[in-house]
Structure formats: structure tokens, C-alpha cells
LUMMINU-686218 format. One line per field, with one value per residue: residue number from 1; x, y, z of N, C-alpha, C in turn. Coordinates in steps of 0.1 Angstrom, whole numbers. Layout:
! LUMMINU-686218
resi <- [NUM:...]
nu <- [X:...]
nv <- [Y:...]
nw <- [Z:...]
cau <- [X:...]
cav <- [Y:...]
caw <- [Z:...]
cu <- [X:...]
cv <- [Y:...]
cw <- [Z:...]
! end
This chain:
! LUMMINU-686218
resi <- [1:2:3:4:5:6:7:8:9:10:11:12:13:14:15:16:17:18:19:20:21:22:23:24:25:26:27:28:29:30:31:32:33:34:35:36:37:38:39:40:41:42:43:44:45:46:47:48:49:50:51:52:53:54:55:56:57:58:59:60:61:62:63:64:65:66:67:68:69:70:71:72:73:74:75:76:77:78:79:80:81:82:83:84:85:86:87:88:89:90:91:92:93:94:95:96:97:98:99:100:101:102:103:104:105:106:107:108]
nu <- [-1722:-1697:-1703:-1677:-1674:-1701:-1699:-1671:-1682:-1706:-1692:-1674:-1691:-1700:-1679:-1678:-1702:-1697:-1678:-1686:-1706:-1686:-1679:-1693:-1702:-1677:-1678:-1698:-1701:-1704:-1710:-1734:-1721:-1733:-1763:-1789:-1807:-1837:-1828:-1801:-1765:-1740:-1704:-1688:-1649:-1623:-1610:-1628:-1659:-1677:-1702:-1724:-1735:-1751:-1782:-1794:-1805:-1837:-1830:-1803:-1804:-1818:-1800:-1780:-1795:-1799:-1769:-1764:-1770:-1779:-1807:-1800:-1806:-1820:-1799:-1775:-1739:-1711:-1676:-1639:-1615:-1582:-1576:-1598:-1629:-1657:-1694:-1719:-1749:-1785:-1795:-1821:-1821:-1805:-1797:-1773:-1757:-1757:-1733:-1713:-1720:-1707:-1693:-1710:-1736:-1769:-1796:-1812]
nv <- [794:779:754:754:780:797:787:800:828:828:826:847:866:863:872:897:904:899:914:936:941:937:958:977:972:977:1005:1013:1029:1013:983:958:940:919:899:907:885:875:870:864:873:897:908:931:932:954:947:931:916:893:871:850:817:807:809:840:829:839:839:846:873:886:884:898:921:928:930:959:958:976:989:997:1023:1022:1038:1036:1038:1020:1028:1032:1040:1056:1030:1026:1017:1035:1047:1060:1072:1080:1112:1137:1152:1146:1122:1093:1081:1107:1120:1103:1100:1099:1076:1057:1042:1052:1060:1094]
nw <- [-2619:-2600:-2571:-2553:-2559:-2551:-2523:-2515:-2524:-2503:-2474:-2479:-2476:-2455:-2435:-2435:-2425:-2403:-2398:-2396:-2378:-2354:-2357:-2354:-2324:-2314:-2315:-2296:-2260:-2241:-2222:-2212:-2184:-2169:-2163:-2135:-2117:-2099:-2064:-2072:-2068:-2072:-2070:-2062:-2069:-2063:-2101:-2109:-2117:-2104:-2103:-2087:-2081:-2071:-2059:-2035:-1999:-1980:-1957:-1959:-1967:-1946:-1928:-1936:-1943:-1913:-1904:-1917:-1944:-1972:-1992:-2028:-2058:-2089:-2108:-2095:-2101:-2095:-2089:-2096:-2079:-2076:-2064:-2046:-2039:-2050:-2045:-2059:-2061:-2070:-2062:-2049:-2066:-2089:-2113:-2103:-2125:-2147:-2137:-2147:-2178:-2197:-2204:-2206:-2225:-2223:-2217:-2204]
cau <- [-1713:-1694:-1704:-1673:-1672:-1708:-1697:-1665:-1686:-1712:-1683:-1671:-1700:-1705:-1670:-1681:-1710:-1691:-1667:-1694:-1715:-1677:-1672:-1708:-1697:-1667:-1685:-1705:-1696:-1705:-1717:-1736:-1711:-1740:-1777:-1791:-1820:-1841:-1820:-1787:-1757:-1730:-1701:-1674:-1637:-1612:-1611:-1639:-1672:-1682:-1718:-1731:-1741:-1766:-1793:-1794:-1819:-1845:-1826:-1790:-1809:-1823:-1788:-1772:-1800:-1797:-1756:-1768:-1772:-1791:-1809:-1797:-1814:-1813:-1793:-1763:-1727:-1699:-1660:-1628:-1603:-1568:-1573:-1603:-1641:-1674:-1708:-1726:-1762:-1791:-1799:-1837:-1820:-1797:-1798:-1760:-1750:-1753:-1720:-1705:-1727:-1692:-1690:-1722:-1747:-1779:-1807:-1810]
cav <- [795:765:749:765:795:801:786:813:841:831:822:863:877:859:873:912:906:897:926:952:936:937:972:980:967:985:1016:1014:1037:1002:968:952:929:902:906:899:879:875:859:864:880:903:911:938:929:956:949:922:915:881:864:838:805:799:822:844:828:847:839:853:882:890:887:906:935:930:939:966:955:987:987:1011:1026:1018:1045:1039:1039:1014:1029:1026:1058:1054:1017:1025:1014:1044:1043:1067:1068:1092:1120:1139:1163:1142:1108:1091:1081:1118:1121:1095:1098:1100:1061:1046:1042:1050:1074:1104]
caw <- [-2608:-2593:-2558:-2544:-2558:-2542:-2505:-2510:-2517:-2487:-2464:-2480:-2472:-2436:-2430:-2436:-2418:-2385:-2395:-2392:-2364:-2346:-2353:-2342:-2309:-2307:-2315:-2284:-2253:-2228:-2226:-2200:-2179:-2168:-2159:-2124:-2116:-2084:-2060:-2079:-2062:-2079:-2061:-2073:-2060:-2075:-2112:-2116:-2109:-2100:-2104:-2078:-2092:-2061:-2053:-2023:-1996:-1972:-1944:-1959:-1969:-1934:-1918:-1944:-1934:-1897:-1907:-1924:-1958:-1976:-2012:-2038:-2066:-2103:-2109:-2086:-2101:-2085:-2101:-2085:-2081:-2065:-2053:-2035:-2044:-2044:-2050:-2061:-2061:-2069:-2052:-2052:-2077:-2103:-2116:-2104:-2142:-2152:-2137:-2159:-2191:-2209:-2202:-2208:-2234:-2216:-2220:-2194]
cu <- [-1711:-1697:-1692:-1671:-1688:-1706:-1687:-1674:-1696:-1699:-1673:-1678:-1705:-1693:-1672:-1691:-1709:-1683:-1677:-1700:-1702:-1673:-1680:-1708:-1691:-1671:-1693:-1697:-1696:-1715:-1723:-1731:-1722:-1751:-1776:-1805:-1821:-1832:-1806:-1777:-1746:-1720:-1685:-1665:-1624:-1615:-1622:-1647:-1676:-1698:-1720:-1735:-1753:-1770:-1792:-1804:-1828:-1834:-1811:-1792:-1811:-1812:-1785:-1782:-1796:-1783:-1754:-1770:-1783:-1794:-1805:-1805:-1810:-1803:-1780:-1750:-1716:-1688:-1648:-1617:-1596:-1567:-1584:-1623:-1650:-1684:-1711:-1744:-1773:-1794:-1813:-1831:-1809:-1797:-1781:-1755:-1752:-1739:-1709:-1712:-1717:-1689:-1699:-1729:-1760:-1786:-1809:-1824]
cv <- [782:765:758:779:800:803:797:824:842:831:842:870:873:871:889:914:905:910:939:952:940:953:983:982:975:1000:1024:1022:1025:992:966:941:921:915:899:898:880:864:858:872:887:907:920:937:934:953:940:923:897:885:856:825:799:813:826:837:838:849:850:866:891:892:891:921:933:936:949:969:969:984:1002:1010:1019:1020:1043:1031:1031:1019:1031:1038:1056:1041:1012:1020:1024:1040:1053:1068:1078:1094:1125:1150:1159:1127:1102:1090:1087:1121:1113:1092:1094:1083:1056:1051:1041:1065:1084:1109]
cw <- [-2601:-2580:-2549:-2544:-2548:-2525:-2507:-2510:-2511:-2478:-2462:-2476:-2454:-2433:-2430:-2431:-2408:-2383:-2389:-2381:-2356:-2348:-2352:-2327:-2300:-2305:-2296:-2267:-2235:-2236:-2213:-2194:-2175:-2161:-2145:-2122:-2098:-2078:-2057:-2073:-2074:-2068:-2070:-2068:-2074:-2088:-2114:-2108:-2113:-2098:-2094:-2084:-2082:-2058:-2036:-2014:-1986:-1961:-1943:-1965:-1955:-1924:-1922:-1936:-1922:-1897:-1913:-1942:-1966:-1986:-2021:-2048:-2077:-2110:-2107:-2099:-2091:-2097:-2087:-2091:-2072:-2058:-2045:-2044:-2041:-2052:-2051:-2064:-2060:-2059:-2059:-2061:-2093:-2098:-2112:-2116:-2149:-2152:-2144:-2170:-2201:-2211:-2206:-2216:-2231:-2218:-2203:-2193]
! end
């Protein structure tokens, strides 16, 4: 087998290995939009969610609680219905992302 015929059929078989990995992907019922680290801010506005590129400090932590900043669970649900932004977040009798299991790829 000639030099190129080998590189075509690697370069063939890369190319069916990206197809399937890509339709793996698509398969999937969710992805995870970005991770968050200690520190790290997320902020949802309407259709996107923005990251922080500087960490939160003590101080902008402590004034955010004093304005009532609360913590939510692991669980909690941010989706957007008519324009408007909810949260949902467990209760002591259901997990919040029961209610939308139909969307996400996550164990129950």
C-alpha cells in the first residue's frame, strides 16, 4: 500500500471517528454550559449565561449577603417562560430537575 493511500485511509477513518463522536453529542438530551470554581461568578441575562474572568472577593460576597444574596441548592433550575426569568429549587419532598428531567441528562 502506497504512502498516500495509507494517510487517505487514516485521514478516512479519523473522519468517521469525528462523525460518530458528533452524533454522540447530538444524541445527548444536555451539555454542560461552563463549570464554576470557588470564587467564579455566573450570571444568566435572558438567553446567555456569562462567566466572570475575576473571582468573587470576601468583601463582594458579604455585601451581596447584607443585599440579600441567598445560596441555592444543587438541584435548583434557572429557565425562562414569556420573557421572564424562575428558579426553581428543591423542596423537602422533590428534587427541582425532576420537573424538567425531559431536558437534561442527569440521574434522579
Amino acid at each position: 500500500m502506497s504512502v498516500s493511500r495509507k494517510a487517505l485511509l487514516a485521514a478516512g477513518t479519523g473522519i468517521l471517528i469525528g462523525l460518530s463522536s458528533a452524533a454522540l453529542a447530538q444524541s445527548k438530551k444536555s451539555t454542560p454550559a461552563t463549570t464554576i470554581g470557588e470564587g467564579e461568578a455566573i450570571m444568566v441575562n435572558g438567553a446567555n449565561v456569562h462567566k466572570s474572568n475575576s473571582n468573587v472577593t470576601a468583601a463582594q460576597h458579604s455585601a451581596a449577603v447584607s443585599k440579600g444574596a441567598k445560596e441555592i441548592g444543587a438541584g435548583a433550575v434557572i429557565y425562562k417562560q414569556g420573557g421572564k426569568l424562575y428558579m426553581l429549587e428543591d423542596s423537602a419532598n422533590e428534587r427541582a430537575s425532576q420537573s424538567f428531567q425531559d431536558q437534561f441528562d442527569v440521574d434522579y
